[in-house]
C-alpha positions as CSV (number, residue, x, y, z in Angstrom):
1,X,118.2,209.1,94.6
2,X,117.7,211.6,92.1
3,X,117.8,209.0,89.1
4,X,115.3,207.1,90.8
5,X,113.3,210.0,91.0
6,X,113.6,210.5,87.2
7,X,112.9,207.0,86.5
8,X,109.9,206.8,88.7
9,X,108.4,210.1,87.0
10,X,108.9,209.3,83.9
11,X,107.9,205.6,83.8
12,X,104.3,207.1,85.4
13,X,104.1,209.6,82.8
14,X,105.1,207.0,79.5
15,X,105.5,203.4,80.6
16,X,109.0,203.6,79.5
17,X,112.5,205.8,79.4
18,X,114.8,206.5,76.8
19,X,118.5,206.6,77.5
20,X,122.0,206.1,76.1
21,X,124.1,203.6,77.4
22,X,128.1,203.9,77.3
23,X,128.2,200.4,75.3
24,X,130.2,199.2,72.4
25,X,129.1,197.3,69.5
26,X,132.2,195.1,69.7
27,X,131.3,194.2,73.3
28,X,128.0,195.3,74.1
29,X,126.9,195.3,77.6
30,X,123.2,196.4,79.2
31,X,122.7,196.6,82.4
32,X,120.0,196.9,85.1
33,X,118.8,196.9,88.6
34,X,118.5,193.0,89.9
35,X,114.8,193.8,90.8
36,X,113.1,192.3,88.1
37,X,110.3,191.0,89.6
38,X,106.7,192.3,90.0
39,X,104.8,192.9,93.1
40,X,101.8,190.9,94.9
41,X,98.9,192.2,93.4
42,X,101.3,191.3,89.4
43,X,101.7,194.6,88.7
44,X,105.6,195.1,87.4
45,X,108.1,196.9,89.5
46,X,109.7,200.2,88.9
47,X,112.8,199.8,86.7
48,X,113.3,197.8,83.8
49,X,113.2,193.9,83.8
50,X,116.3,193.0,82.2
51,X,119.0,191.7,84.2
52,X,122.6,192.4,84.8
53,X,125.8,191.8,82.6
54,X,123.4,191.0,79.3
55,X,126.7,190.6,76.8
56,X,125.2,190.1,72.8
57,X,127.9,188.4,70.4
58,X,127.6,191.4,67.3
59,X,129.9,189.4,65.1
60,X,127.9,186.4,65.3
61,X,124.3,188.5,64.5
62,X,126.3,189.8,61.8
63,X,127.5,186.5,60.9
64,X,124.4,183.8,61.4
65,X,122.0,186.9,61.7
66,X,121.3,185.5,64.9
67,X,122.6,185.9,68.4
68,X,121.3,184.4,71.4
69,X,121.9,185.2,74.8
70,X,121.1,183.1,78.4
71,X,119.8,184.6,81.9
72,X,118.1,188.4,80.7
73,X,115.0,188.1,82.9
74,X,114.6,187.1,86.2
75,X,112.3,183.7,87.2
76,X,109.7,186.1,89.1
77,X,109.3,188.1,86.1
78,X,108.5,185.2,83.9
79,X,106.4,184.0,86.3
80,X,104.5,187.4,86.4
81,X,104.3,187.4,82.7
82,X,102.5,183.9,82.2
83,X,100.1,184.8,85.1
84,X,99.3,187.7,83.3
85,X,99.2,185.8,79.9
86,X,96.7,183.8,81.4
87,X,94.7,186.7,82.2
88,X,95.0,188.3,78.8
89,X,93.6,184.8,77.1
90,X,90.5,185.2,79.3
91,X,89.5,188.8,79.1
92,X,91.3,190.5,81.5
93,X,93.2,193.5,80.6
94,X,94.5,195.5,83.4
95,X,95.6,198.7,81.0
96,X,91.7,199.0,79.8
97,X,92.3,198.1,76.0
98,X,92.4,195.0,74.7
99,X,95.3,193.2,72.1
100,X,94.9,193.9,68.2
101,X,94.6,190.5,67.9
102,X,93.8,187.2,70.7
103,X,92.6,184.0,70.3
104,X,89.1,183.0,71.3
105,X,89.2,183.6,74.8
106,X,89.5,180.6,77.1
107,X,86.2,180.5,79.5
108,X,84.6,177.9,81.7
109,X,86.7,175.5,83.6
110,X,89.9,174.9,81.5
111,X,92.2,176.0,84.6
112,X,95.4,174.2,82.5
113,X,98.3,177.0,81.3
114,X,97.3,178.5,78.3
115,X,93.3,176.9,78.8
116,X,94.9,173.6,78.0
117,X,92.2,170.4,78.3
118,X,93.9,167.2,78.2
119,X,93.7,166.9,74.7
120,X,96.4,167.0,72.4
121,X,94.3,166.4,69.2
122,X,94.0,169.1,66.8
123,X,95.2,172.1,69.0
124,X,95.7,175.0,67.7
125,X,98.9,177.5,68.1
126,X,97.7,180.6,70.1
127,X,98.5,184.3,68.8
128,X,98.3,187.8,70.9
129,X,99.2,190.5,69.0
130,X,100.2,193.5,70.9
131,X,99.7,192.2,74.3
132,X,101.6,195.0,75.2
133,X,98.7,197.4,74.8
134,X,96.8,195.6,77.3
135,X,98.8,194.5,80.1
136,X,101.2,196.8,81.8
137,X,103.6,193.7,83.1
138,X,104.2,193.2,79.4
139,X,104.6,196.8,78.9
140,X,107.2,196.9,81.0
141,X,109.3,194.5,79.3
142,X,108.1,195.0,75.5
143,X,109.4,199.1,76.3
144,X,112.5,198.1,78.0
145,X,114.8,201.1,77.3
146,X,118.0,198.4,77.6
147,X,116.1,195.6,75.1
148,X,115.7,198.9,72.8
149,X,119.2,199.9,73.0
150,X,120.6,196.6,72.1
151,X,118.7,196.2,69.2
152,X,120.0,199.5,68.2
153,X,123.4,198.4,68.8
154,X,123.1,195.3,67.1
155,X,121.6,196.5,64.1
156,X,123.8,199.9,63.5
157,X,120.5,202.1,63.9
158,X,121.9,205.5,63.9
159,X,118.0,206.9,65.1
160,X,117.7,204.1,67.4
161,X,114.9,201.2,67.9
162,X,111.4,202.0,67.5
163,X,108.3,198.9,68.8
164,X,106.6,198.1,65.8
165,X,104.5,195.1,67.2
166,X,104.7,191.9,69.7
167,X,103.3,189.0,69.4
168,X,102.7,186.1,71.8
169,X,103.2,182.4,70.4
170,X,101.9,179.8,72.9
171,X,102.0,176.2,72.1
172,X,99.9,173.7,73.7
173,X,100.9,170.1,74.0
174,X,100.4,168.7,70.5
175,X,100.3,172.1,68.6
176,X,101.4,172.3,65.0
177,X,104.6,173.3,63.9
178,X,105.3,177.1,62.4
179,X,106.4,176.7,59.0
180,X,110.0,178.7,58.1
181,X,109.5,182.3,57.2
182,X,110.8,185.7,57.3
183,X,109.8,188.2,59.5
184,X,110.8,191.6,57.5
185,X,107.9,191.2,54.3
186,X,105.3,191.7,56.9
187,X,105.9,194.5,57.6
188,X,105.8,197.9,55.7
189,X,107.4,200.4,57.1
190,X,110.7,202.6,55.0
191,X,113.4,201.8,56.2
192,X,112.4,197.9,55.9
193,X,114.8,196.8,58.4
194,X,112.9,194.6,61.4
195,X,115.3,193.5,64.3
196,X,113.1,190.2,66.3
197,X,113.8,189.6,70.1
198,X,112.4,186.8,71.0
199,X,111.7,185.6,74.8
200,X,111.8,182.6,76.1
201,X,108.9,182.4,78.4
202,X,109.3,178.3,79.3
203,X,112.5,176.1,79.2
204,X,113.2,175.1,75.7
205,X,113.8,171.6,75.5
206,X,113.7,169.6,72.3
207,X,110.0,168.3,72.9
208,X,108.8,171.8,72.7
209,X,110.0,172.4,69.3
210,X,112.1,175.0,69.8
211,X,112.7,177.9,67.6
212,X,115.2,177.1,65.0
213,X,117.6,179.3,62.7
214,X,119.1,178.9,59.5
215,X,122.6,180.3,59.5
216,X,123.5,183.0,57.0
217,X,119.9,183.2,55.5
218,X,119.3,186.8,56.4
219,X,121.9,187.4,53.2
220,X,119.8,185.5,50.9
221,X,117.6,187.6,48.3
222,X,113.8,188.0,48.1
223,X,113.3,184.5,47.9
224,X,109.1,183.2,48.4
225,X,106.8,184.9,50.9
226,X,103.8,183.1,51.3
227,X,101.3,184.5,53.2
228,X,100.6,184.5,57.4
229,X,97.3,182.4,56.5
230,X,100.4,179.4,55.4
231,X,102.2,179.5,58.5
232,X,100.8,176.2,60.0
233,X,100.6,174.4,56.5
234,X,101.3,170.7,57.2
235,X,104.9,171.4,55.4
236,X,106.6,173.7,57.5
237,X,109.8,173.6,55.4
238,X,107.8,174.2,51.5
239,X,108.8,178.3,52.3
240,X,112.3,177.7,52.9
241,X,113.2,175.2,50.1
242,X,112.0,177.5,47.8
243,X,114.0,180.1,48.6
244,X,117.2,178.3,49.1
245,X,116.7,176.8,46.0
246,X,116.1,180.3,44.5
247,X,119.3,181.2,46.0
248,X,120.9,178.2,44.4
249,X,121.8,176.3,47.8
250,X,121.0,172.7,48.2
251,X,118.0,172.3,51.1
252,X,120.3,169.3,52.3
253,X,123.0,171.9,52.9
254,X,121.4,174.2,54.9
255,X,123.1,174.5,58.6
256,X,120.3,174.6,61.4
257,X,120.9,176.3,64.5
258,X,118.4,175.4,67.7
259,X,117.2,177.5,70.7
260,X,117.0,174.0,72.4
261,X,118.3,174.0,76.3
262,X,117.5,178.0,76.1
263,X,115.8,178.6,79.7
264,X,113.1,180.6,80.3
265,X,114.5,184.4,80.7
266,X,116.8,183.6,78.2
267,X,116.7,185.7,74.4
268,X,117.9,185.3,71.0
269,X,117.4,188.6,68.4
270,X,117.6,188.0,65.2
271,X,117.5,190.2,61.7
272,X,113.8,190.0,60.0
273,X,115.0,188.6,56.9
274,X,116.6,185.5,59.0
275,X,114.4,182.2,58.4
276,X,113.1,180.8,61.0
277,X,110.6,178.5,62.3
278,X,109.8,175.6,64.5
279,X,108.7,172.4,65.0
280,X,105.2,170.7,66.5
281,X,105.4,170.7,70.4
282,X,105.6,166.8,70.7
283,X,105.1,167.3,75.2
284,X,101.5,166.0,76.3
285,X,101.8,168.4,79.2
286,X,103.7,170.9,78.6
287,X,103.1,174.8,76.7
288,X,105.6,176.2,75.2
289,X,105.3,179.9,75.5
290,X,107.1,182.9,73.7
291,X,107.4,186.3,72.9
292,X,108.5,188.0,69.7
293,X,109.1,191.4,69.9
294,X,109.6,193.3,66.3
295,X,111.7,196.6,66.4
296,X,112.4,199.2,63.2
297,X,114.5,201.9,62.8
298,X,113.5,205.4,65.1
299,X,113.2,207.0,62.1
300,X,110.7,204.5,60.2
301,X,107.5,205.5,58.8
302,X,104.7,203.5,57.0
303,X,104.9,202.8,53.0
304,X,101.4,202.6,50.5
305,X,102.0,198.8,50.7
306,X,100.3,199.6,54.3
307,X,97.2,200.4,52.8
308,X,97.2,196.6,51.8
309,X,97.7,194.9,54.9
310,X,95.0,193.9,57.6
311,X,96.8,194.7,60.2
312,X,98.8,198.2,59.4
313,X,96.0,199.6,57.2
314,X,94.5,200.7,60.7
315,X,97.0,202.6,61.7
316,X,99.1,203.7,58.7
317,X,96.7,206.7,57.6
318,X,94.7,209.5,58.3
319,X,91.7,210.2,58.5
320,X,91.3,212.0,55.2
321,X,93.1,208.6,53.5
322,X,96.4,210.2,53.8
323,X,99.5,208.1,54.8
324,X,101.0,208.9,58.1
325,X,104.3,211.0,58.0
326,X,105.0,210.2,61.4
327,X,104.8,207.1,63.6
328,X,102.3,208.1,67.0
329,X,104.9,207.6,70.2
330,X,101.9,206.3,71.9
331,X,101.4,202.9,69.3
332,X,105.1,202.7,67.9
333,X,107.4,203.6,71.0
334,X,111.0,204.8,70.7
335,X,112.6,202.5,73.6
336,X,116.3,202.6,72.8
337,X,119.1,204.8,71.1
338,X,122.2,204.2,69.5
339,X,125.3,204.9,71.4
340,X,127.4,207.8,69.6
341,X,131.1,207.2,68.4
């Protein structure tokens, strides 16, 4: 009753609590209450979303630099989430502030998920950046203390995992493909290191063009960038040849892993310098929704290269033109710690 009581005051006072979790990284296990769902009105429940007995395979995200794991939220969640994705895309933001970044919002009397029409000619892949900012059910799971920890786990973060960004991908039937890429050069923080978790928020199944990994590429070296502004190029694989190239593997070589028969609830994390990407959702009725959720280090702050970026320059300095020398709790939350040796 007590912990309750410290979970209830301290999720009114922050959105989220920090704790340590007696887990292992050979075996790690996160647990949580099996009340995952939200209430009536889709507001989340007290308590964290992620479900019991979540087991991440450390040798394999050390391995393949991906892991993926089945069954970490519950259906009622992921229903409340793409109710409250629907809301976002229209306007509604129940916290009061709106994404960084949203599509244009769907209005009139497209009533189809995600504001689809009918029409699967020349759709367009839909970004929210940051939902979390404006919609508390996201909140809940984007600051999930156990998502946090076993990032920290995973990754060997001695300060624990700190919420850099989210960002929603939401396919419509007949949307493009997202060319192969990196995660970690977008972003520009010291330490570099980005950990992705990314949420499955509709049964993968091959037509969606699911999210696809290539095996051991997170040990590659700098390899081609490109830019965000290339990510729906009609070539989503120009990225990746290069680098593997680069890195003197044969493109035909290259072992593929799919998220394909992932259900909705299910996760895979993966390390930001893991190429990844997918392919065009071939369903003519069906979205395929997801959520990437990008952690760094506890004790990451901004670099100059900040300065640079459309995104980070926002947030990355002073006033007075000064780079940060702290990352705000309020923007960049610490939601997991490291278990001690």
């Amino acid at each position: 009753h007590n912990l309750e009581t410290a979970i209830k005051s301290k999720m009114t006072q922050t959105g989220y609590i920090v704790h340590k979790l007696d887990a292992r990284i050979s075996n790690l296990s996160v647990g949580v209450s099996k009340d995952s769902g939200g209430n009536k009105n889709g507001n989340p429940t007290v308590g964290d979303p992620i479900n019991v007995g979540i087991v991440a395979d450390s040798q394999k995200f050390q391995k393949d630099g991906f892991v993926k794991i089945e069954d970490c939220l519950g259906n009622e969640f992921i229903d409340c989430l793409n109710d409250r994705l629907e809301k976002v895309l229209r306007g509604e933001f129940n916290t009061g502030t709106c994404p960084d970044k949203t599509p244009k919002l769907i209005k009139g009397a497209r009533k189809g998920p995600i504001g689809f029409s009918g029409n699967t000619q020349g759709v367009k892949v839909l970004q929210v950046i940051n939902i979390w900012k404006s919609d508390e059910t996201f909140k809940q799971l984007v600051t999930s203390p156990k998502l946090g920890t076993l990032v920290a786990q995973l990754a060997g973060w001695k300060h624990g995992a700190r919420v850099a960004q989210d960002q929603v991908w939401a396919k419509p039937p007949g949307a493009a493909p997202l060319v192969f890429h990196r995660d970690s050069p977008y972003f520009f923080f010291t330490p570099s290191d980005v950990v992705t978790v990314w949420v499955a928020l509709d049964d993968m199944d091959e037509e969606l063009g699911p999210l696809e990994y290539v095996k051991g590429s997170h040990r590659w070296g700098d390899g081609r960038i490109g830019s965000s502004n290339m990510f729906f190029q009609r070539d989503a694989f120009s990225l990746l040849h290069s680098a593997s190239e680069k890195e003197g593997i044969d493109p035909d070589s290259l072992e593929f892993e799919s998220m394909s028969g992932l259900k909705r609830g299910g996760i895979s994390v993966h390390n930001g310098l893991t190429w990844h990407g997918s392919k065009k959702n071939m369903s003519k009725t069906r979205p395929r929704r997801g959520l990437g959720i990008h952690f760094i280090p506890g004790n990451a702050k901004f670099h100059e290269g900040a300065s640079k970026s459309s995104l980070w320059k926002n947030y990355s300095h002073n006033p007075d033109g000064k780079l940060l020398d702290h990352l705000p709790e309020d923007l960049y939350p610490l939601t997991g710690t490291a278990v001690e040796d």
